[in-house]
C-alpha positions as CSV (number, residue, x, y, z in Angstrom):
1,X,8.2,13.2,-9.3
2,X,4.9,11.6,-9.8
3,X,2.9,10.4,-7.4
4,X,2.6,6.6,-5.9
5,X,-0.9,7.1,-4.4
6,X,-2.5,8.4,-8.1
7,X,-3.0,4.5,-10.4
8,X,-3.3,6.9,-13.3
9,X,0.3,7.1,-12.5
10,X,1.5,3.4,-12.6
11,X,1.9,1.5,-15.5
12,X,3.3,-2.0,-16.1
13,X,6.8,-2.0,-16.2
14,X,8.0,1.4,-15.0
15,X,10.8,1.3,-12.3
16,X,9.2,2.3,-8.2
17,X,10.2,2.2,-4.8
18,X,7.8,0.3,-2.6
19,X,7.7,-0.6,1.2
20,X,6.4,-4.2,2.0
21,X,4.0,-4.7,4.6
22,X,7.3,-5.8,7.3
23,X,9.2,-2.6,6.6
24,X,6.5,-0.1,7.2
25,X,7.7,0.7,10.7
26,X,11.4,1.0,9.2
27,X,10.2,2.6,6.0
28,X,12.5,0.6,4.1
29,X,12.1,0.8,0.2
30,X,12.7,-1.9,-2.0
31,X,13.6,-1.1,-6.1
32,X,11.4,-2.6,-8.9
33,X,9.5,-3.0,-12.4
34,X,6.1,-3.0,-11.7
35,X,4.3,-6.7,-12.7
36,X,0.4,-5.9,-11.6
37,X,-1.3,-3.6,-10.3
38,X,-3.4,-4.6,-7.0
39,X,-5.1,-1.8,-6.1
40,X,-8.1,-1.4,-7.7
41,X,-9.6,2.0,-6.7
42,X,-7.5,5.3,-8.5
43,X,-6.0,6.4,-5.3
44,X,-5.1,5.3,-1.6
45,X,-3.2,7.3,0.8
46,X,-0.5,5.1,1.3
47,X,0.2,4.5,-2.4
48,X,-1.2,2.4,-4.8
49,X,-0.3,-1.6,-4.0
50,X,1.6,-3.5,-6.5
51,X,3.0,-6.7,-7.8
52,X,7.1,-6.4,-8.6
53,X,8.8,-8.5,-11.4
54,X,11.0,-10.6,-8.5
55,X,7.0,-11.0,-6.7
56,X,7.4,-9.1,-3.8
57,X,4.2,-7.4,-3.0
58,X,4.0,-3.8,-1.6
59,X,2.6,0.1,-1.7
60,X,4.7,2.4,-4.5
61,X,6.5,5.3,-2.4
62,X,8.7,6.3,-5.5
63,X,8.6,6.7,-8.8
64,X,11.6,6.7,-11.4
């Protein structure tokens, strides 16, 4: 499984798992295509943030 904290790793339209900012305490994942990527440095410990397709906004945990 790659890994969501690497951007060499993300691309535009791949399927990920993210958590949004109001499920990091439950650690809930939400599914979607990546639309942008937001983080601008090539790693961050919590996973790179990103843009989904429906909007929602949030760090990749997973990726498909």
């Amino acid at each position: 499984m790659l890994d969501g904290t690497q951007r060499k790793n993300i691309k535009f339209g791949i399927s990920v798992a993210i958590v949004l900012k109001q499920d990091q305490q439950s650690g809930l994942l939400t599914d979607g295509i990546v639309r942008d990527i937001l983080t601008k440095s090539s790693t961050h410990p919590h996973g790179i943030k990103v843009r989904l397709m429906s909007g929602e906004i949030g760090r990749v945990k997973k990726i498909y």
